[in-house]
N, C-alpha and C positions, 0 to 999 in steps of 0.2 A: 584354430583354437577359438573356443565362444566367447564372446567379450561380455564382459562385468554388465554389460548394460541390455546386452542381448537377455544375459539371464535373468535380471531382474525382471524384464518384461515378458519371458517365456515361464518365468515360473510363479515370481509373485503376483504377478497381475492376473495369470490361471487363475492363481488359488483365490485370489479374488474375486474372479468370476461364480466361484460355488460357494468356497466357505463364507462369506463376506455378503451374500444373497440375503441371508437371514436376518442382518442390520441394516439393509435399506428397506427405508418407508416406500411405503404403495407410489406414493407420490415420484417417486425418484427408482422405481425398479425398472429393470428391461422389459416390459409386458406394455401392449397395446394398452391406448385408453387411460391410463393415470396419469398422464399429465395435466396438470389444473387449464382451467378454462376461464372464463372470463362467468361463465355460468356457475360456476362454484358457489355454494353462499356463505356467505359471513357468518363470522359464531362472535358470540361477546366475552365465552370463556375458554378457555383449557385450561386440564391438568396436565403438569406433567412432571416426572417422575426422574431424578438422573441416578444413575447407576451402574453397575459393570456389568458387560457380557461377553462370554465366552465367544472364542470363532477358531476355526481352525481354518489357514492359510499356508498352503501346499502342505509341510509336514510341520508346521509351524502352528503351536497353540495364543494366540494372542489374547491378550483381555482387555479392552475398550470399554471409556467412561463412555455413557449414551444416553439420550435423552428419549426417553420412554422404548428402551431396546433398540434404539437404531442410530445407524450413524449414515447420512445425518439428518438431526432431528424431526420432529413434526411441522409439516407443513403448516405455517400460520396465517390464516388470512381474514383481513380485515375490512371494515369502512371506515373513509375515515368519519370523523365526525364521532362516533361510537366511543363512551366507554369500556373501555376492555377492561377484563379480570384474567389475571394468569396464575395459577397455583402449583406454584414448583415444590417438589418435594424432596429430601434430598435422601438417597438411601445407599450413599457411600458411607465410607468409614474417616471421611476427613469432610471439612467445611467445602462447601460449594455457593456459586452463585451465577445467575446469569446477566448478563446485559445487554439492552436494545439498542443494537449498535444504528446510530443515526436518527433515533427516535427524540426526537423531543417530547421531553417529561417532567416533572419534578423531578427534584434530586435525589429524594429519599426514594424514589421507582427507579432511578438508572441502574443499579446493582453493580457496584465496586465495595469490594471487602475494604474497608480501613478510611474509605471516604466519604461515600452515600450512607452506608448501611453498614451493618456488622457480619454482613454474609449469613449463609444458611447452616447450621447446625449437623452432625447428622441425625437423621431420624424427626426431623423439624420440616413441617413445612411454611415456606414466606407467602403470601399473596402479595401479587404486584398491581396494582389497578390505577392507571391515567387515562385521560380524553386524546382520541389522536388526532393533530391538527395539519396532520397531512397525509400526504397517498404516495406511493412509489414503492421500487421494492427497496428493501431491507433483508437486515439476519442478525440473530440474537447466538448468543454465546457464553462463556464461562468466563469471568471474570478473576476466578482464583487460580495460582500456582500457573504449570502449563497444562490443566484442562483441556483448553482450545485445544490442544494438540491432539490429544489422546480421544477426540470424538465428540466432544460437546457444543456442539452447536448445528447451527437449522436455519431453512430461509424463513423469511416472513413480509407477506403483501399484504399492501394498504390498498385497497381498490379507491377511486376516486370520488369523491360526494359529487360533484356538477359531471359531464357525461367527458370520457377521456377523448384527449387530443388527439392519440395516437389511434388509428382502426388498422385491428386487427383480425384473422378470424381465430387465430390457435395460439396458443403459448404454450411454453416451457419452460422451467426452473433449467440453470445450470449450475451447478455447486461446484464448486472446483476447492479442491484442499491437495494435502500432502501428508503421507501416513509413513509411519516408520513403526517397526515392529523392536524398536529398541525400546528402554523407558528414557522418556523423556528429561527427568531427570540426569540421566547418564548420557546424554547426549548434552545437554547443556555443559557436564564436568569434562568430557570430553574436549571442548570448544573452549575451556577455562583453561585448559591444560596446551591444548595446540592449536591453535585458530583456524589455521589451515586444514585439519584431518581431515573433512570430508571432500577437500581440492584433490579431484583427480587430474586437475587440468592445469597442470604445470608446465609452465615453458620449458621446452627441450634445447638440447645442443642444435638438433637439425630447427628449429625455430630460429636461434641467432645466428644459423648460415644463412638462411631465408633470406630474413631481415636486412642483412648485411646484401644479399645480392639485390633487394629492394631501395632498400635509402639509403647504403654506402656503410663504412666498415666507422667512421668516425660518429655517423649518427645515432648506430646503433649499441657501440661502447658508450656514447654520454647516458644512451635513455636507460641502458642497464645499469650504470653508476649511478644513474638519479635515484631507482628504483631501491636500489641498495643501502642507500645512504639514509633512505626513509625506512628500510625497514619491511617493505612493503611490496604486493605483488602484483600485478596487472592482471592476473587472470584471478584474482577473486573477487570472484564476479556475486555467487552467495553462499554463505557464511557453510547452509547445509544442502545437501547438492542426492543425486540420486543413489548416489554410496549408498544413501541408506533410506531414500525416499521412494516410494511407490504414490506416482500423480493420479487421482480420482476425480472424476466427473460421476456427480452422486452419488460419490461412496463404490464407482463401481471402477475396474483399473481397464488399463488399457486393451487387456483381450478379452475384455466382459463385454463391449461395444453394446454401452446402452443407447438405446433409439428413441428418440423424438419422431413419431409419424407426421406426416401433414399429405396432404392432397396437392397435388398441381395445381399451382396458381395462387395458391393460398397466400396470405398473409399470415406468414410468424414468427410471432414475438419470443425472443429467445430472454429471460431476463438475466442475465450472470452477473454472477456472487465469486467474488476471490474469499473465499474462508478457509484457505491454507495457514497456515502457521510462519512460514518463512519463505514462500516461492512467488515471484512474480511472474507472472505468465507472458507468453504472445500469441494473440487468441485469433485466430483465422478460421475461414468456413472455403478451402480450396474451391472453386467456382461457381463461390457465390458471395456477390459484393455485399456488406452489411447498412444498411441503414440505422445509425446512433442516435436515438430517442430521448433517452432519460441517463443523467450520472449521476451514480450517490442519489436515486429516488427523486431527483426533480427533474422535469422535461426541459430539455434545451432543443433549439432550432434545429432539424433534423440534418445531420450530417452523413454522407455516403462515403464508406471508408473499405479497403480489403484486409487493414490489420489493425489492430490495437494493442498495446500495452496495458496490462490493468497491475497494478499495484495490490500489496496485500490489504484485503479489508474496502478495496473499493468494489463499485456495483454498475456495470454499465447493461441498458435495454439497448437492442439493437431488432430491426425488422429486419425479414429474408423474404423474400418471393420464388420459391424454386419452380419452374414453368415446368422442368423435364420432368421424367417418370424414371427417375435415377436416384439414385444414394448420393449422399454428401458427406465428408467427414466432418469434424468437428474435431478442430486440432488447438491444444492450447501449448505451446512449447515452453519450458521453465526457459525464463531467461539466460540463463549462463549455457542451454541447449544439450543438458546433459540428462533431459528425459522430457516426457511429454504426458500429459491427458489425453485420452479419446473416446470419441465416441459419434455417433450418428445422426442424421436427419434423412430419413427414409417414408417412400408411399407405405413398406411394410415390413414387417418382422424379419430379421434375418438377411439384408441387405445389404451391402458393404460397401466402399470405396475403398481406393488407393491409400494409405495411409503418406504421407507426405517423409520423408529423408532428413534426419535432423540437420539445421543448419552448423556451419563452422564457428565455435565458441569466439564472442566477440574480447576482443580485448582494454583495458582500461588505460586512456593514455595521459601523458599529463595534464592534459584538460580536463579529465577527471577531476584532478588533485587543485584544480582552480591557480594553475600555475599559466602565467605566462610564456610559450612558446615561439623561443628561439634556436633552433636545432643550426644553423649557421656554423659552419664550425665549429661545429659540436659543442657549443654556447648553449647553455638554458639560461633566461634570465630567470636571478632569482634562485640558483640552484647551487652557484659555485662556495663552495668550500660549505656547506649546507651538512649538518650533520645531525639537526634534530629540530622539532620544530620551532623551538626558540629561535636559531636565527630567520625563518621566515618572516618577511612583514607580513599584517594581519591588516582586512578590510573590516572594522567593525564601524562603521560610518553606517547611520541611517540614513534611508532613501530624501534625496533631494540635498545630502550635505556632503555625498562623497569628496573628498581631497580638501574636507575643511578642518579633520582632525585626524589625529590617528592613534595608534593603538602603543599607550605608554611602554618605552623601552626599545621601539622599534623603527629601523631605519625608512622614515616614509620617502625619502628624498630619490632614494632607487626606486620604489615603486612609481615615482611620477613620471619618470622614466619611459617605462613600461607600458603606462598607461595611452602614453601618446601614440602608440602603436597600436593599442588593443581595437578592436573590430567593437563596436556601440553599436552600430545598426537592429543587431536583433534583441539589444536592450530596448532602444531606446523609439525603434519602428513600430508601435503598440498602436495602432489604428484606435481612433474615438477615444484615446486618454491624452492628456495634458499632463505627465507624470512631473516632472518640476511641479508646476500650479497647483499641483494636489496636494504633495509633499512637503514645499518651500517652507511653509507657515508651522507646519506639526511640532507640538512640542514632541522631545525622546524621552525615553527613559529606557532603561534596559532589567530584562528579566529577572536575574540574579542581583544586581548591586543600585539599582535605585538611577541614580542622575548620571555613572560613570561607567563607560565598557568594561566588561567581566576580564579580570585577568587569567588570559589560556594559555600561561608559560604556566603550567602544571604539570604532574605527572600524569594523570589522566587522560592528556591528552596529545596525541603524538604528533598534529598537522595542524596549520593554519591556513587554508584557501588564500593564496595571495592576491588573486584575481577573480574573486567572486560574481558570479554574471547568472541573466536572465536565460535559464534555458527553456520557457514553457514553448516554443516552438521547436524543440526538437521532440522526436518521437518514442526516445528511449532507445536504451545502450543495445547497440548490433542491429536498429531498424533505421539506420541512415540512410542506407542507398539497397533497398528492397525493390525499388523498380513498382512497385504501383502503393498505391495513397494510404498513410499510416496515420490515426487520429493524433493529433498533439492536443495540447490543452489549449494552445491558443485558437483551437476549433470551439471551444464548449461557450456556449452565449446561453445563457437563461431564456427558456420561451416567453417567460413575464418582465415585464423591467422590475427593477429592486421596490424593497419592501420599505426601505430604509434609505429614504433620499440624501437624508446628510450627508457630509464632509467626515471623514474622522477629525476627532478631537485632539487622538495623540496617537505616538509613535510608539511600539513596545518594540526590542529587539533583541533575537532569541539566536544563541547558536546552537548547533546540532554540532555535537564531540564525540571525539572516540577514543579509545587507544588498538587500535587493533591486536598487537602483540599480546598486551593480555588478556583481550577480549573485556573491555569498559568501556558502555556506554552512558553519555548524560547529556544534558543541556550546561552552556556554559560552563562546560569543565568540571561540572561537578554532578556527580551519583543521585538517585535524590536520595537516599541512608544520607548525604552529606547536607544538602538544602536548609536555609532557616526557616523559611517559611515559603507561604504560595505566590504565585505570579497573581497580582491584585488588578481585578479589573473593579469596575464601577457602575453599578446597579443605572442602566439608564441609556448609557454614553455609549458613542460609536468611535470604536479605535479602529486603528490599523496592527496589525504583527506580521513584524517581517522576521521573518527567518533565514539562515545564512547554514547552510551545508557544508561544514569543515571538516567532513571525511569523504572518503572514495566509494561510496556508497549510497544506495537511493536509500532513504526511508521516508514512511509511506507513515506521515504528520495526522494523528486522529485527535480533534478535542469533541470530548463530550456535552452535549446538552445546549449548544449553541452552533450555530452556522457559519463557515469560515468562507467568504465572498474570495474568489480568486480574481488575485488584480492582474488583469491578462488582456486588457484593451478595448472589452467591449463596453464599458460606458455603464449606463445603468441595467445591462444586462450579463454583469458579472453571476458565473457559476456558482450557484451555492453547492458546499459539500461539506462531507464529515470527516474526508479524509482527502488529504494532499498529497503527493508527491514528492520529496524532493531530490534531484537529481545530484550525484558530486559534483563540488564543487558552486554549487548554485545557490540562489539568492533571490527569493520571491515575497512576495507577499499579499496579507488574505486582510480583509474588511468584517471586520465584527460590530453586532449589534449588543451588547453583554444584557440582554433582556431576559434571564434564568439566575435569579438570586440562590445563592448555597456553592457546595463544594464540587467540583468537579475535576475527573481524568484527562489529562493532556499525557500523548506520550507516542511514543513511535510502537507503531502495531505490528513490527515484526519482533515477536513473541518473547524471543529470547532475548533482545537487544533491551526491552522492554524491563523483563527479568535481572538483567545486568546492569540497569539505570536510568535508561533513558526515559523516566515519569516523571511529571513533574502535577501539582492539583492547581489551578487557575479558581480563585477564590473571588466570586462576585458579590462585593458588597454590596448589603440593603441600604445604600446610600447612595444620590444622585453625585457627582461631580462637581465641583464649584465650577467650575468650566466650563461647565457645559447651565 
């Protein structure tokens, strides 16, 4: 019998292969020779146009938003230094808008409906024109409703003004997304209605015999009672899964096998773009090690890696040298491993390799849930007689004052417990940071309520992390024990030392909430439809924001219009990025410089999550800090 997944890849990714040809750009088609180059030249303007087009896929008529007929969009490229003009035009039947995801700009150029700007009209078109004061790649997108999903959006490079660090002889755009021939809309209601429907990857009876024959019949009764008692499922891993996803590289599916040429010996630069909607990938090139260049468009110290995680909405450059006179594939697996992208790196047309065997879907364990683990006797701490997240104690301590207060209403006395047991090392082993000495002095303040932690005995919100910790050394969920070298974030160092030598001034601290069962997400417990006002920073001043992960899920942290320095150990050669990670259960934090006066998007860039709450605006006053 042909399995659900076989057919999705023998039939929808066909028909991808032909009807779907007509909406990829030159730039990104299977044909020799359109790959950009480093010889490309800059332009100062485009038009461009977003709209619907028709395609038929297998027997399937689909209609896709698109930016000048194609998905996905037009190749942009730039220098920096250059004024740009971009003139989008809108010729839907509902408002549009786009936005320059990682670009620094004014506010009134970033393009968010209801924050920046007022969005585009139909039949209206916006000119967006700023200076750009940096180089790397990037990709721009829709900003309204779930657009993103439905095809809008596009890469866009900045080529460098002084001569580039990285030499190369060839490049490639990798676009990686996730198409779904349902309407997006009815996949969100869907998700509203069952959270789990796209979960094909349910634990089975023959799982808890496994299990049981693995770590004994009492370990595996608590962890299913724990699991239970929350509400909650260990194999959901993402929210929308390949039920209904077909994975594209450039717009083209997995039996299209578009090809990147290069020559033996060559140096090339592959630049990949996550501009999926909901999927995080694991992007590997089967026998050939990657060299990691640039994250989120700025160079860092080149790292040699065989796997990475890339999150939604982030950008990592990576060099390849292939010596041989052979095909490569080019594999990016959704994380939860229930499909995959592909495609090629070949001397010529029509080349192939081995397509790689999906891996066995990883599972989420209490350490997810930021729970301290005690399976002893079938003991969780922290877990017994637990029936909602109210009785959880809650870690809402800013960095450098854990176990100095805690979270009103809640038994901190067990959690001190707990703590004496807990492993610190990979908190607190950060090479070239003095994380106390940084910390100790910060005044707090917190997102949502001013001088006092946000209360998340709500309905909104079903968990509280008991055990919050640093996970930027681990590699992401199912690339633990892969057997060769997986980037972490505590790889990424800035090739510059920072820009911004101070100290932060103060502390902001933000939680990441959910409800999973009814599919709600916010910060601090609350929607933003629910919010008073914006998370206030200060025209001038260098803070810190830490964030804290109190759901069993990664989302992938994007603020607009400002640079969020990842505090990860290297000193004055913290990563700058546009988007973070955050892992369940975890608890990091990023270094800002609030140097972009006006209104600005903060919010989690997986699409739907996004849609359901999780936005918040971070409001930069034109006023300095007394403080500071």
């Amino acid at each position: 019998m042909i399995s659900r997944r076989k057919f999705i890849h023998a039939t929808s990714a066909i028909g991808l292969a032909t009807g779907m040809q007509a909406l990829v750009p030159a730039w990104a088609q299977r044909v020799a020779g359109l790959a950009p180059t480093t010889s490309a030249p800059s332009q100062r303007s485009f038009d461009l146009a977003i709209g619907r087009t028709a395609l038929t896929i297998g027997n399937e008529t689909a209609h896709a938003k698109t930016i000048n007929g194609s998905m996905p969009g037009s190749l942009l490229r730039f220098k920096e230094g250059e004024t740009v003009t971009l003139r989008v035009r809108n010729d839907l039947d509902e408002d549009t808008s786009i936005h320059w995801h990682g670009i620094i700009l004014p506010a009134n150029m970033d393009g968010v409906p209801g924050v920046s700007f007022p969005g585009i009209t139909p039949g209206e078109t916006f000119t967006y024109q700023y200076k750009l004061t940096q180089s790397g790649t990037y990709w721009y997108h829709s900003h309204s409703g779930l657009q993103e999903q439905s095809g809008v959006f596009g890469p866009m490079i900045v080529d460098p003004a002084e001569p580039d660090p990285v030499a190369y002889d060839r490049e490639h755009v990798v676009m990686l997304s996730d198409w779904t021939f349902e309407d997006p809309d009815e996949v969100f209601a869907k998700l509203k209605k069952l959270p789990d429907y796209f979960n094909y990857q349910q634990r089975t009876v023959g799982d808890f015999f496994g299990d049981v024959s693995e770590k004994g019949i009492g370990s595996t009764i608590a962890d299913r009672l724990a699991w239970g008692r929350m509400r909650m499922n260990p194999t959901d891993i993402a929210d929308i899964t390949s039920a209904t996803y077909t994975y594209l590289v450039n717009g083209n599916g997995p039996s299209s096998n578009w090809t990147g040429l290069f020559k033996p010996g060559e140096r090339v630069r592959l630049r990949i773009v996550n501009a999926a909607a909901m999927t995080y990938f694991n992007f590997r090139i089967p026998g050939l090690r990657m060299t990691v260049v640039q994250a989120d468009g700025q160079n860092i110290k080149p790292v040699e890696v065989d796997e990475f995680q890339i999150g939604v909405a982030e950008t990592y450059d990576v060099i390849v040298q292939p010596t041989d006179d052979q095909a490569y594939t080019i594999f990016a697996e959704s994380m939860d491993r229930g499909g995959f992208a592909r495609g090629t790196l070949a001397p010529r047309l029509g080349m192939e390799a081995s397509v790689p065997v999906l891996r066995d879907p990883p599972i989420l364990t209490m350490a997810d849930m930021g729970m301290d683990m005690d399976m002893s006797g079938g003991h969780m701490a922290g877990m017994d007689g637990m029936s909602s997240q109210s009785s959880m104690p809650a870690m809402n301590e800013p960095m450098g004052t854990m176990g100095a207060m805690g979270h009103s209403g809640h038994n901190m006395g067990a959690m001190s417990g707990s703590m004496a047991g807990m492993d610190h090392s990979a908190h607190n082993n950060m090479a070239g940071m003095d994380q106390k000495a940084m910390a100790a002095a910060l005044p707090v303040s917190y997102a949502s309520t001013g001088a006092t932690p946000p209360d998340l005995d709500v309905w909104g919100v079903d968990a509280v992390a008991e055990m919050p910790k640093s996970r930027l050394h681990e590699p992401g969920l199912g690339l633990e024990n892969t057997g060769h070298r997986v980037l972490t974030y505590t790889d990424l160092s800035n090739l510059y030392p920072e820009h911004d030598e101070r100290s932060p001034g103060r502390e902001i601290v933000l939680h990441l909430t959910g409800n999973m069962e009814r599919y709600m997400w916010s910060f601090d417990g609350e929607k933003f439809s629910e919010v008073k006002g914006p998370i206030e920073f200060f025209e001038g001043e260098r803070l810190r924001l830490t964030m804290i992960n109190n759901t069993m899920m990664n989302h992938p942290i994007h603020l607009h219009g400002m640079w969020m320095e990842l505090v990860n150990g290297t000193g004055d050669r913290q990563p700058r990025k546009h988007t973070i990670n955050l892992k369940p259960g975890e608890k990091l934090s990023a270094d800002i410089t609030a140097d972009a006066p006006g209104n600005w998007a903060f919010h989690c860039h997986l699409l739907y999550h996004m849609k359901a709450g999780m936005f918040r605006v971070v409001s930069v006053n034109q006023k300095i800090a007394e403080a500071n």
